[in-house]
N, C-alpha and C positions, 0 to 999 in steps of 0.2 A: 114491901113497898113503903109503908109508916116508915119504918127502922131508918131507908135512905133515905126519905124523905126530910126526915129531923137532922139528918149525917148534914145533906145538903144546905140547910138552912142554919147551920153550925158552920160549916165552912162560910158562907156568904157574909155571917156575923163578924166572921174572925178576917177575914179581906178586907169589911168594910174598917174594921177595927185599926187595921196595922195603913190603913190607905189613911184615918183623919191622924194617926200618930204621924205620918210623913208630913202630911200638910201641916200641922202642927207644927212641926219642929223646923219645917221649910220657911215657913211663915215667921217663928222663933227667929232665927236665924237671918230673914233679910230684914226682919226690925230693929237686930242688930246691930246688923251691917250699917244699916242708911236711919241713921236717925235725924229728921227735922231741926233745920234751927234757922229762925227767926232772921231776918236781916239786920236786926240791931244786934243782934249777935254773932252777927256772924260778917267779916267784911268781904263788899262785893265791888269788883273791879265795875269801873266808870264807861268802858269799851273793851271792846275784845281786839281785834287786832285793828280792821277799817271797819266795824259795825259794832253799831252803841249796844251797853245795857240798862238793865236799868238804874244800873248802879250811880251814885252822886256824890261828890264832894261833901265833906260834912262845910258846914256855917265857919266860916275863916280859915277855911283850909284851900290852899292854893296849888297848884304845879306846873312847874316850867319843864316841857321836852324839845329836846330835838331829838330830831327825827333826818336817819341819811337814807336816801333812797337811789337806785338804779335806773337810769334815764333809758328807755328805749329807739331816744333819738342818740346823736352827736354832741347832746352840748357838755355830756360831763353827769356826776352825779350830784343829786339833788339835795339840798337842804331845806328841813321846816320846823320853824322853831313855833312853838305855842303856849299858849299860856290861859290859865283854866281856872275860877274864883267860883268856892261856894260862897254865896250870898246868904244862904239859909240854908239847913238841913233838907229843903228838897228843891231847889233852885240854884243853877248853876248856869254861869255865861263863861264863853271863852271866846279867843282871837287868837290865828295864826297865819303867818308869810312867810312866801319863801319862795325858791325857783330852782333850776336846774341851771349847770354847770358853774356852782358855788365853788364844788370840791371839783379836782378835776385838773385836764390840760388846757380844756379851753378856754380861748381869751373871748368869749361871747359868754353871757348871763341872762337866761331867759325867764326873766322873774313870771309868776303866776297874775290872772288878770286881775282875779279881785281875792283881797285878805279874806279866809275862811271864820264867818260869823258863827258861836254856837250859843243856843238858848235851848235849856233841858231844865223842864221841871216830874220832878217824882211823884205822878198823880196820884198812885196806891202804895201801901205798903205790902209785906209780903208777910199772906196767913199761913195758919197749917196748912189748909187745900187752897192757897190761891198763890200766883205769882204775883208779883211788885211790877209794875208799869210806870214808867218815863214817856212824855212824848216831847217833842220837842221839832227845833231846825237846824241844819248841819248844813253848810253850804261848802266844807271843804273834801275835795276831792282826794286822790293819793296814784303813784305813781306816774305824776308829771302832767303839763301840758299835754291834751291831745286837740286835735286842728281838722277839720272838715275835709281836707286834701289826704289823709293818712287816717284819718279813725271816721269819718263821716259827720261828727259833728263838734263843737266846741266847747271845751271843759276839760276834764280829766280824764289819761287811761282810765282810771277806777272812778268810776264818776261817785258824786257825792252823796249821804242818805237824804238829802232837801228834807222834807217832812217826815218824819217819823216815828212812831211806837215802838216801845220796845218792854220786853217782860222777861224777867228772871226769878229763877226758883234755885235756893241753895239747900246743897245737903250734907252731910258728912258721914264717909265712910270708914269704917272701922274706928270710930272715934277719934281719929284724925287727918283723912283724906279730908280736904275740901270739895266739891262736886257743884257746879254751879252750869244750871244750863240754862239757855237763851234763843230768845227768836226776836225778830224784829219787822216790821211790816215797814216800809218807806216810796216815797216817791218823790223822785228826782227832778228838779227843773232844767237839768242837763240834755239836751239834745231834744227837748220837745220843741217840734215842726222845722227842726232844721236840718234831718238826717238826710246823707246825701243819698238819691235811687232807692230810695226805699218810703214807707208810708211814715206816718207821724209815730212817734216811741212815744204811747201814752201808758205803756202800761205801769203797774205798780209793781214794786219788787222784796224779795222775802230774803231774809238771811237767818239760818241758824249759827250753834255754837255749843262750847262747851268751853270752860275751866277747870280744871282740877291741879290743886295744889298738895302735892305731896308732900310738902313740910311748909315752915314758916321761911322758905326763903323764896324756895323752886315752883314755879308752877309752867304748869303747859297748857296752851290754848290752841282749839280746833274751832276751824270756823269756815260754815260753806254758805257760801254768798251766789244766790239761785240765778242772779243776772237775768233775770226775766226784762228788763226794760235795755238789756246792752244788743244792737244792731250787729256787733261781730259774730266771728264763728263759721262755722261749717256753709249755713244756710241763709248767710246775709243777704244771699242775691235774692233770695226766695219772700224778703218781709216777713219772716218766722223769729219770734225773741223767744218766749217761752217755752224754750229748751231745758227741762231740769237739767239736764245730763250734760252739758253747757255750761255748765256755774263755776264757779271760782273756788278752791278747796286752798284756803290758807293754814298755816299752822305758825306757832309761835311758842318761843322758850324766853320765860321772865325771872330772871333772879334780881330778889329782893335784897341787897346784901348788906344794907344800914334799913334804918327806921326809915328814911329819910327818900332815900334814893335806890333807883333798882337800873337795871338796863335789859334790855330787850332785842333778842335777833328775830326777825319773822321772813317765813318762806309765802311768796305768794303767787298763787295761783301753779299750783307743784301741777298740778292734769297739763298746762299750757294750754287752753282753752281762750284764751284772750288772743283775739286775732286785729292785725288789720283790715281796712277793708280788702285788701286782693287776695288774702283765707291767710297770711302768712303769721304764723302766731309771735307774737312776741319772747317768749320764753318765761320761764318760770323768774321773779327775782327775788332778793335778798336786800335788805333792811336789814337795820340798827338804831336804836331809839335807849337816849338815855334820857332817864326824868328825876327831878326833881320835888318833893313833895314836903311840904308843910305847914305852918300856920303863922297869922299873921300875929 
């Protein structure tokens, strides 16, 4: 009984032995993979597709985009030019205008009600274990006009982030993936106490995200926007927002193809989860965004 007794706690040694060399080498291998780096070293996109990061303009650095979009009314498709100024390494303002059926057959131009204001400052920066925070206000919407008769209230299909936070954490895999992920907390001044049949939209709303650039040209961006404060959907009649399963699931392809300049197609809302109010969704659309970037 001795004799197996020593056999067995010989085996249990040599288990536990070959179990910390896995971990070991498991552990080896994803520090690897994903090694930390710094936001001044590493650069971090300013937004994701229609939600902020915490990324900023550096101090004299500027960008002009336009931006073409898909009207899901008649008037045509939309145009929004903008333009975006770091004032300092953590402070940025911008201003954009624009309207639907610019581009188009229609002889009607339904320009937007008010020019979209942005002020973003970079609260924190980004540690080993901490992400970088932006808060800031964003009063520009995205995919068009919507009107109290067709969506319930007044503002934007994609209504705007009004108040915001926002926190990013960059990594890099294989020593040259980018990996940059995101979340953002905001709340809208869009459709509070004016939603038609339904109770007041006071809620707050959350959006994730991701970047990952697989070279210095190409990157692709995911991004799900939880629409916890949007009145459409399955369940409109019912006064239910906080629907996860309800959210917006955008994706987006960026080539950078000068220092300077890059351009950008983005799919939005691929689930078709954006409804009007009588449940009919509006469909998935497509965008095009070219920018311009650089210093004064």
């Amino acid at each position: 009984m001795k004799l197996v007794d020593k056999a067995n706690v010989t085996l249990n040694d040599i288990a536990w032995s070959l179990f910390i060399r896995r971990v070991s080498v498991s552990g080896a291998f994803v520090l690897a993979m994903f090694s930390l780096l710094y936001a001044s070293d590493q650069f971090q996109p300013y937004r994701m597709i229609n939600t902020h990061t915490a990324g900023v303009l550096s101090r004299a650095s500027f960008d002009v985009d336009f931006l073409v979009y898909a009207s899901p009314d008649w008037y045509g498709s939309g145009l929004l030019p903008g333009v975006h100024v770091g004032l300092s390494d953590r402070f940025n303002i911008g201003i954009s205008y624009g309207g639907e059926g610019i581009i188009g057959y229609s002889n009607r131009v339904r320009w937007n009600a008010l020019p979209g204001i942005l002020i973003k400052y970079r609260l924190l920066e980004e540690g080993v274990a901490s992400p970088a925070l932006a808060i800031g206000f964003d009063n520009q919407g995205y995919g068009g006009s919507a009107g109290k008769a067709v969506y319930g209230y007044d503002g934007y299909v994609y209504k705007s982030p009004g108040f915001f936070a926002a926190f990013s954490k960059n990594y890099l895999m294989f020593t040259s993936i980018q990996i940059g992920f995101h979340g953002t907390l905001n709340y809208s001044i869009e459709g509070v106490d004016e939603v038609v049949g339904a109770d007041d939209v006071r809620w707050a709303n959350l959006a994730v995200g991701a970047d990952i650039g697989i070279n210095d040209e190409i990157a692709f961006f995911f991004e799900y926007d939880f629409a916890f404060n949007d009145v459409t959907g399955a369940n409109n009649d019912k006064h239910i927002y906080a629907l996860p399963h309800k959210g917006f699931f955008n994706i987006g392809l960026r080539w950078v193809f000068t220092e300077n300049f890059y351009i950008e197609f983005d799919m939005l809302d691929i689930f078709e989860n954006k409804t009007r109010l009588d449940g009919a969704p509006i469909g998935w659309g497509r965008e095009l965004k070219v920018a311009y970037v650089s210093k004064f």
